[in-house]
Backbone as CSV, one residue per row, in Angstrom:
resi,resn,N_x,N_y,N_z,CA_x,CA_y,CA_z,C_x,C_y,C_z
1,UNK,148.092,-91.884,181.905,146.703,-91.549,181.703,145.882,-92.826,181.861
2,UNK,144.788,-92.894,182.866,144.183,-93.910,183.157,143.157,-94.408,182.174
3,UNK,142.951,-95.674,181.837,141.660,-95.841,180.644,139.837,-94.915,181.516
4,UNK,139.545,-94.378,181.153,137.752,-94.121,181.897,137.311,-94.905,181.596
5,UNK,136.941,-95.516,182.822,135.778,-96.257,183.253,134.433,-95.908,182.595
6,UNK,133.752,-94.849,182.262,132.889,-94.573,182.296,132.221,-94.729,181.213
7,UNK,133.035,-95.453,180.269,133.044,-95.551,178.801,132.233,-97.075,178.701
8,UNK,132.250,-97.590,179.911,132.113,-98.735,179.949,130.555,-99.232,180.770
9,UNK,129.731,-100.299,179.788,128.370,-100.578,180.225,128.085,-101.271,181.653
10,UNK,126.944,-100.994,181.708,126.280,-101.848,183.084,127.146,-102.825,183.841
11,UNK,126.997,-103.751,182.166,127.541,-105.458,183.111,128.821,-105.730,182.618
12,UNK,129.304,-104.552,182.005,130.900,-104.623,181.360,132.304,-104.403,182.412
13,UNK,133.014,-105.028,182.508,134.533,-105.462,182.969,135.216,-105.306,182.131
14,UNK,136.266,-104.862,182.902,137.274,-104.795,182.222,138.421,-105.960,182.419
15,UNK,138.947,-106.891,181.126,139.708,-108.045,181.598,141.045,-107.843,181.932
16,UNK,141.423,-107.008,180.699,142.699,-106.678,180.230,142.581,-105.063,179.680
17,UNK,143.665,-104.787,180.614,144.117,-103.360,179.903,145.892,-102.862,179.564
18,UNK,145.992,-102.798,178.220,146.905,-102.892,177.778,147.552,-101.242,177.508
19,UNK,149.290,-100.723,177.486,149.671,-100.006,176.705,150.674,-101.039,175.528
20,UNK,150.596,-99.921,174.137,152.015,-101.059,173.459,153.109,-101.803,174.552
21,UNK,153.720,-102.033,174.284,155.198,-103.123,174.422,156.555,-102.163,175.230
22,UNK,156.990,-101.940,176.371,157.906,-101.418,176.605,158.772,-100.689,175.456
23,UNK,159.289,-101.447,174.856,160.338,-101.475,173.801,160.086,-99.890,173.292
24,UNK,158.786,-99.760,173.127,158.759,-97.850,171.952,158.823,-96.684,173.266
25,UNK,159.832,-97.325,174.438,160.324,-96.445,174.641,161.857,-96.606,174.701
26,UNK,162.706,-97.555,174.447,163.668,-97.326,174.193,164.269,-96.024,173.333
27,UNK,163.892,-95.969,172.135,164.277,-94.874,171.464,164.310,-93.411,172.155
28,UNK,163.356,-93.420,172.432,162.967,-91.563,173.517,164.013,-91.882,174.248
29,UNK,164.051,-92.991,175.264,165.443,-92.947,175.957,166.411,-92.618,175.884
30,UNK,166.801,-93.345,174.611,168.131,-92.877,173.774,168.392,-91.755,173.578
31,UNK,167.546,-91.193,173.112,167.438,-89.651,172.412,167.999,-88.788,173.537
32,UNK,167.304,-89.031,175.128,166.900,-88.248,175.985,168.803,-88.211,176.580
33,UNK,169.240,-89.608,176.462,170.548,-89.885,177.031,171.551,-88.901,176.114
34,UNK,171.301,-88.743,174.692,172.283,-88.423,173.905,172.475,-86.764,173.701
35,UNK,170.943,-86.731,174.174,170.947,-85.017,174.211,171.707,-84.939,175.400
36,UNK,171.512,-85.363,176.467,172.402,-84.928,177.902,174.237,-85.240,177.476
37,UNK,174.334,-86.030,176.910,175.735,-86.422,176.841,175.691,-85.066,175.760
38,UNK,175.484,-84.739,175.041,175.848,-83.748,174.113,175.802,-82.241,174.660
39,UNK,174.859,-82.051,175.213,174.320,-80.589,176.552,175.629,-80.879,177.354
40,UNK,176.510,-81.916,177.803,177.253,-81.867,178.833,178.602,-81.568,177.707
41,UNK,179.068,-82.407,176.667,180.096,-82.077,176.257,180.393,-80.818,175.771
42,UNK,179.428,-80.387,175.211,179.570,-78.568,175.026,179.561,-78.048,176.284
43,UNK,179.377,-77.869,177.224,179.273,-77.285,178.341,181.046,-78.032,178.854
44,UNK,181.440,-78.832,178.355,182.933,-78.990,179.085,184.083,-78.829,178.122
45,UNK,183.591,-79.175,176.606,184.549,-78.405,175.601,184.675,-77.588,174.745
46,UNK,183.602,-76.446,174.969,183.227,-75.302,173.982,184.134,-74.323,175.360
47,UNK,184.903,-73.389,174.680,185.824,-72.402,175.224,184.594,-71.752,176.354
48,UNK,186.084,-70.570,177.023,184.668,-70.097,178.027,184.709,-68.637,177.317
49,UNK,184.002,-67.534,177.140,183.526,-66.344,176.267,182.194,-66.396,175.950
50,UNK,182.265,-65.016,175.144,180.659,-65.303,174.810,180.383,-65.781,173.251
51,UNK,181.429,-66.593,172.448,181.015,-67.111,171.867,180.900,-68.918,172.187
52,UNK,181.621,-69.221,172.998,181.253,-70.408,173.723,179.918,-70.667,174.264
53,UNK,179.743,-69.373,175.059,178.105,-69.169,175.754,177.409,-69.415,175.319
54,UNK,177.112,-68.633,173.676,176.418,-68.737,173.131,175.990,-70.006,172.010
55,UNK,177.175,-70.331,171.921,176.857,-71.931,170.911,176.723,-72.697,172.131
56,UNK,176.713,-72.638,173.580,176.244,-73.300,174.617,174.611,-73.319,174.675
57,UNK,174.235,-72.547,174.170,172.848,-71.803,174.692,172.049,-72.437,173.337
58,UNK,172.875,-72.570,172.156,172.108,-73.334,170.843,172.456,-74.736,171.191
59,UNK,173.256,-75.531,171.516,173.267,-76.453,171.623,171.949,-77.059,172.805
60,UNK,171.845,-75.959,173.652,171.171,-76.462,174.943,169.413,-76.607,174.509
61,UNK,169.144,-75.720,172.819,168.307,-75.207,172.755,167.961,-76.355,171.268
62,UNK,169.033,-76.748,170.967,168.781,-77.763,170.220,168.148,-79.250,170.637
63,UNK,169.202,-79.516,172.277,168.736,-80.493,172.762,167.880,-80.658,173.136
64,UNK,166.972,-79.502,173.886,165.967,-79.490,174.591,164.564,-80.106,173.435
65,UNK,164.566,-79.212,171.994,164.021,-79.093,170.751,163.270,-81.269,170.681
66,UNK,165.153,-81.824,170.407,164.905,-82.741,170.217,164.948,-83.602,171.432
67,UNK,164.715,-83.655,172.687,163.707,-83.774,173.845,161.881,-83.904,173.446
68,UNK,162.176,-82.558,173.397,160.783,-82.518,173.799,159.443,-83.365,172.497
69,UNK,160.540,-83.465,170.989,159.925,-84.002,169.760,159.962,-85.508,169.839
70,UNK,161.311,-86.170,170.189,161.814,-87.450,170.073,161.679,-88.232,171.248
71,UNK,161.568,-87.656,172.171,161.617,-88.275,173.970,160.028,-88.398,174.450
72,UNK,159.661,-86.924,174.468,158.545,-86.709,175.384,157.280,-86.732,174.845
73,UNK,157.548,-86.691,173.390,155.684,-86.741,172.404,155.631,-88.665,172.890
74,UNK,156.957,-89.097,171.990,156.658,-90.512,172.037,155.868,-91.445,172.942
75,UNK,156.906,-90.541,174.028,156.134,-91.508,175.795,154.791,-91.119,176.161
76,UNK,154.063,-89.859,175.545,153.159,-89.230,175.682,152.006,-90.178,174.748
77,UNK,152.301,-90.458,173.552,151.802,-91.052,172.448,151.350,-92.468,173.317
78,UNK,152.420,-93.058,173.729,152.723,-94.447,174.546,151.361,-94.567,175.832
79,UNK,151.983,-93.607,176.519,151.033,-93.814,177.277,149.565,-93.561,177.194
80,UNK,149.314,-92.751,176.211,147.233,-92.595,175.744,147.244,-93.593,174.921
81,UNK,147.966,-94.330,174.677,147.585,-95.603,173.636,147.065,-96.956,174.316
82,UNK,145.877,-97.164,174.527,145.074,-97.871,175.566,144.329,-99.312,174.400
83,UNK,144.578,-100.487,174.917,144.389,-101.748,174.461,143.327,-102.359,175.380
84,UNK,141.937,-101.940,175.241,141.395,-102.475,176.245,140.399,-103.855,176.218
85,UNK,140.363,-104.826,177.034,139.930,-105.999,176.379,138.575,-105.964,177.711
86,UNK,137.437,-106.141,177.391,136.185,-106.447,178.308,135.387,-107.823,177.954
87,UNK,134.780,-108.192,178.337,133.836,-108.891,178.303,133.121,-108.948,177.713
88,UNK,133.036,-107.983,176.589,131.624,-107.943,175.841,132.215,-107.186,174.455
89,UNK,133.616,-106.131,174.648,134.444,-105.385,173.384,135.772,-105.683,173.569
90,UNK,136.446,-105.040,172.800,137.353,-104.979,172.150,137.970,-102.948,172.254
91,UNK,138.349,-102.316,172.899,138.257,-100.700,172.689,139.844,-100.521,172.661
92,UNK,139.820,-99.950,171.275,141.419,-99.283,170.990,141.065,-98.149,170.862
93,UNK,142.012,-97.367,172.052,141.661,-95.937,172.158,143.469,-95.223,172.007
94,UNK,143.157,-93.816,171.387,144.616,-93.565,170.921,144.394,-91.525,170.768
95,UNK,145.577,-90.967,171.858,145.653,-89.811,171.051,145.565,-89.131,172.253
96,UNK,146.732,-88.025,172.182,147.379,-86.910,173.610,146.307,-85.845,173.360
97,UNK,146.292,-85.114,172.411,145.466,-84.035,172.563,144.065,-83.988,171.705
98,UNK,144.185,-84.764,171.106,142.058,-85.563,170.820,142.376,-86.775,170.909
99,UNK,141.210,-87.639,170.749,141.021,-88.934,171.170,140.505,-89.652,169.761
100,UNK,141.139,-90.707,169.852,140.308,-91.511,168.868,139.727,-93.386,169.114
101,UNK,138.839,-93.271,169.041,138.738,-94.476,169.604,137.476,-95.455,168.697
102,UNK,138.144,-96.923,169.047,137.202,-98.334,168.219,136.813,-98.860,169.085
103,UNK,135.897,-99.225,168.833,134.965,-100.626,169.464,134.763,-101.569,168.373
104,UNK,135.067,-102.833,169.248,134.831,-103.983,168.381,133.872,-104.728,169.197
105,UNK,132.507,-104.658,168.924,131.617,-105.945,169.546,132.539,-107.422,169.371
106,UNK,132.588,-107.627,170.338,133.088,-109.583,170.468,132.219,-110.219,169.265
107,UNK,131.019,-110.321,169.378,130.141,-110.761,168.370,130.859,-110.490,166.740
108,UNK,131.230,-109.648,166.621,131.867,-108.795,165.476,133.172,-109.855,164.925
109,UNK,134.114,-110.201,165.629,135.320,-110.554,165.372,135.098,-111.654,164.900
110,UNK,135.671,-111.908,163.448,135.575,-112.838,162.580,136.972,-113.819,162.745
111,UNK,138.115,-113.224,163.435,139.306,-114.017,163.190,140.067,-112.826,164.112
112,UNK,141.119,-113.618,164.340,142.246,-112.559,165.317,143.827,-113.949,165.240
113,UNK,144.650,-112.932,164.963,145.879,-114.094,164.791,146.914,-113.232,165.422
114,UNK,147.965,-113.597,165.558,149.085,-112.816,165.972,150.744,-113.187,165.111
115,UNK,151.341,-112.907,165.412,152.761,-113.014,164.659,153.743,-112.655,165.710
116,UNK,155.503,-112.507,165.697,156.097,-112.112,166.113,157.521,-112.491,165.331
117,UNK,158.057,-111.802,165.467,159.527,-111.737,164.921,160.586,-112.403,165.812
118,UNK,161.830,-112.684,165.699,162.526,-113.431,166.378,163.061,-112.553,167.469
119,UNK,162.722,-111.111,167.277,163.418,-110.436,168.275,162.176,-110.029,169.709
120,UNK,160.838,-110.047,168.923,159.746,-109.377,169.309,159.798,-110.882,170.516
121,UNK,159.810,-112.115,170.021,159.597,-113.301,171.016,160.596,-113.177,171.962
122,UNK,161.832,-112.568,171.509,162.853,-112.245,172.504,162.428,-111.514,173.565
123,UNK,161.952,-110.134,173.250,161.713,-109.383,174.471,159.776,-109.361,175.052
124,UNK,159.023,-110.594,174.170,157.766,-110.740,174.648,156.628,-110.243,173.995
125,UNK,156.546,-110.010,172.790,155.723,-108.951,172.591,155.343,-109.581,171.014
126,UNK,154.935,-108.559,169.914,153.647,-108.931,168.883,152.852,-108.533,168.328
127,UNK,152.553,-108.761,167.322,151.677,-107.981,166.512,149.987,-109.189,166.809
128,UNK,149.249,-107.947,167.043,147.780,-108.955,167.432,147.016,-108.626,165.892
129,UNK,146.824,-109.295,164.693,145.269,-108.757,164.080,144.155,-109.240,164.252
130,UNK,143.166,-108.753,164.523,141.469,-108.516,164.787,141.326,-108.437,163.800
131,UNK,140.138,-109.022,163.155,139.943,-109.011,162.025,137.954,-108.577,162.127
132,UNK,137.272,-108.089,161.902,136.192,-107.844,161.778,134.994,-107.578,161.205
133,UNK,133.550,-108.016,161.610,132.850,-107.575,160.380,132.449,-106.019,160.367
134,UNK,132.326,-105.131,159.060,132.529,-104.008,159.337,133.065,-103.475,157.776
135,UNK,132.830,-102.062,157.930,133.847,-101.427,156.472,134.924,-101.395,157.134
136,UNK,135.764,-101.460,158.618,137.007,-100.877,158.570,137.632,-102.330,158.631
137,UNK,136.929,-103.267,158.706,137.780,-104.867,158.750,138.991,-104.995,159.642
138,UNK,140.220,-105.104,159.629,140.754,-105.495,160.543,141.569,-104.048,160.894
139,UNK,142.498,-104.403,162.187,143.054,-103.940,163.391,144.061,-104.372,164.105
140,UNK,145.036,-103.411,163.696,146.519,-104.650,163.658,146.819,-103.469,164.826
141,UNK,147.242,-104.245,165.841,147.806,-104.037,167.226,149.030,-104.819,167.217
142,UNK,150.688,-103.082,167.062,151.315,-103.799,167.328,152.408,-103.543,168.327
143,UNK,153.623,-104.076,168.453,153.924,-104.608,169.623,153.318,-104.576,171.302
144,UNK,152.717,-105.386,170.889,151.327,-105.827,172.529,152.288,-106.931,173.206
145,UNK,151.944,-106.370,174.217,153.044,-107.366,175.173,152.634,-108.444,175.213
146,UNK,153.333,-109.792,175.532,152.232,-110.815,176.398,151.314,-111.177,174.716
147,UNK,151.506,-111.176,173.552,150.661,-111.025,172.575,150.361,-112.686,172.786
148,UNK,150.977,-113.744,172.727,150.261,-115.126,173.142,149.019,-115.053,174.025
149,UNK,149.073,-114.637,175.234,148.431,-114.771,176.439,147.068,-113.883,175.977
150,UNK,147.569,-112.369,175.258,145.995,-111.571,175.066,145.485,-112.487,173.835
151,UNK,146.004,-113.051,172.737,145.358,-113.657,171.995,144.343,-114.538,172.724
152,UNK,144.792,-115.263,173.344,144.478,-116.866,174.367,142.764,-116.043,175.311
153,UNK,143.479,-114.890,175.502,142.137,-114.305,176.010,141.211,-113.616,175.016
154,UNK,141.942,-113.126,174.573,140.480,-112.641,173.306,139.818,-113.832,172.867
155,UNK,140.393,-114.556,172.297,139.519,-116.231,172.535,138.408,-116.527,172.997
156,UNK,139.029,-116.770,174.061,138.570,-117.654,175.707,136.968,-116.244,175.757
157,UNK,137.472,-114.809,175.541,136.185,-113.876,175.311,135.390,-113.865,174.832
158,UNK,135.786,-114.104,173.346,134.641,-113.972,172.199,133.899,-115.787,172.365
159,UNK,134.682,-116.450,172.807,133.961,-117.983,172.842,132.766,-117.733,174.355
160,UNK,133.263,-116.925,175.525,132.422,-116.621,176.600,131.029,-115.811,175.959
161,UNK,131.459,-114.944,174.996,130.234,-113.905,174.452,129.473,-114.894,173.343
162,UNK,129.746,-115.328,173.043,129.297,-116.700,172.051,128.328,-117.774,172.637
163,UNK,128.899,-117.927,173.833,127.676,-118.892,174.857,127.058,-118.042,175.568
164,UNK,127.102,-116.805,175.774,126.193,-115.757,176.402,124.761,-115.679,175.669
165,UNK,125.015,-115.595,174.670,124.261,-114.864,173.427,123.551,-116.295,172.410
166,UNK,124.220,-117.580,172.576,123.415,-118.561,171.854,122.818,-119.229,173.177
167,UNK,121.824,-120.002,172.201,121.013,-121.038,173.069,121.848,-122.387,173.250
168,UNK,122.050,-122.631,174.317,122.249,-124.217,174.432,121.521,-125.656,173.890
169,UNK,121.631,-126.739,173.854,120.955,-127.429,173.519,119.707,-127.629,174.427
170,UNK,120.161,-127.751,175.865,118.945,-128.166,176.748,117.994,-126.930,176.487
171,UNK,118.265,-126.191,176.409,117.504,-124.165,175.701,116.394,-124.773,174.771
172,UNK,117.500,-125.535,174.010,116.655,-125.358,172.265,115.703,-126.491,172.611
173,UNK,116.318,-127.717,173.019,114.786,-129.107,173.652,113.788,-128.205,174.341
174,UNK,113.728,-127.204,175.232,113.093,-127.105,175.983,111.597,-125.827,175.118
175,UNK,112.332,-125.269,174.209,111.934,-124.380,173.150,111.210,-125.505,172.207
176,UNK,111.311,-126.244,171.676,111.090,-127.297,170.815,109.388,-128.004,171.825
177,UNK,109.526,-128.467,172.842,108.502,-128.867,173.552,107.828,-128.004,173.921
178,UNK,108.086,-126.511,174.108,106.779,-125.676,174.144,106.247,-125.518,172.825
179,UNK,106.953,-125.125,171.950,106.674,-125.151,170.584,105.650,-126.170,169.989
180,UNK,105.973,-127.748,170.322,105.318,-128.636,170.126,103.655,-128.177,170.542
181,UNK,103.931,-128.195,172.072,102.579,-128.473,173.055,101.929,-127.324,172.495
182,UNK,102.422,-126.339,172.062,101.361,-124.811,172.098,100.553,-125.012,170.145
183,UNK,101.430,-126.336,169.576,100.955,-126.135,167.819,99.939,-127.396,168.404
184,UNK,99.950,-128.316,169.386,99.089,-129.549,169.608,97.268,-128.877,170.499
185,UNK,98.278,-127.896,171.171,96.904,-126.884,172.095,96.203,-126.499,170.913
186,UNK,96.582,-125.634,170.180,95.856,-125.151,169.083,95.020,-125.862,168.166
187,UNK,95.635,-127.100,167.592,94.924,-127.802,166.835,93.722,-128.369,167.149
188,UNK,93.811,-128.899,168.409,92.197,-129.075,169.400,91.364,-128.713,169.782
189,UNK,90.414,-128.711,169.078,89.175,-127.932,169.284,88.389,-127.538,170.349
């Protein structure tokens, strides 16, 4: 499922677009492998009759069950789970059959840190928290791939939206001397 574009302003880009971390699909995998190895061993050592058939037909109906709960929600879950980083927000969007979704103004983010476990650095990945001003305060994103590199950019973002939005010094001299000349105009009769 693709992130929409359309969600997104005038002069807004998109930098980074993220799903979680490979890894939360290992498990569905598993699942998906163990139901087939199990669908196959009943099908080669349950007698042949119709009571074989039929504990063929529960087994097939079991596997499918835990397929479609353990395998196919997960990857489903996985893939609408959208990490999106712009130029100007922050949008964690989440959810197969409604949607739920945050915005974090850049301006907003008070702190953002990350962590990782010895296994998580193994295969790349991380817990990101956003921390924000706001009643819902922070926003723990976790296993994000690459979690060094999106930190390094959420950064490098909120420091870009930071010089967008303040005045520079040569700004503020130049503000300061109209300021001056327009309180010196006035005073002269």
């Amino acid at each position: 499922m693709a992130f929409p574009e359309d969600v997104l302003t005038k002069d807004e880009h998109v930098v980074l677009h993220m799903h979680p971390h490979w890894k939360e699909a290992i498990r569905p995998v598993l699942v998906l492998v163990l139901a087939l190895v199990g669908l196959v061993a009943a099908w080669i050592f349950l007698p042949d009759g119709s009571g074989g058939t039929i504990t063929l037909y529960v087994v097939a109906a079991v596997a499918l069950v835990l397929v479609l709960w353990l395998t196919l929600w997960p990857i489903l879950v996985w893939r609408t789970t959208h990490h999106v980083f712009t130029n100007e927000r922050v949008i964690l969007q989440h959810g197969v059959f409604s949607r739920d979704r945050r915005d974090i103004p850049l301006g907003r983010v008070n702190d953002h840190s990350m962590s990782q476990t010895f296994i998580e650095r193994l295969l790349g990945c991380g817990t990101l928290t956003i921390e924000s001003a706001g009643e819902r305060g922070q926003s723990v994103l976790r296993d994000m791939p690459a979690v060094e590199k999106v930190q390094t950019t959420l950064y490098e973002l909120i420091e870009a939206n930071h010089d967008k939005h303040s005045l520079g010094d040569e700004e503020m001299r130049e503000i300061m001397r109209d300021s001056n000349r327009e309180a010196r105009e006035a005073q002269q009769p």
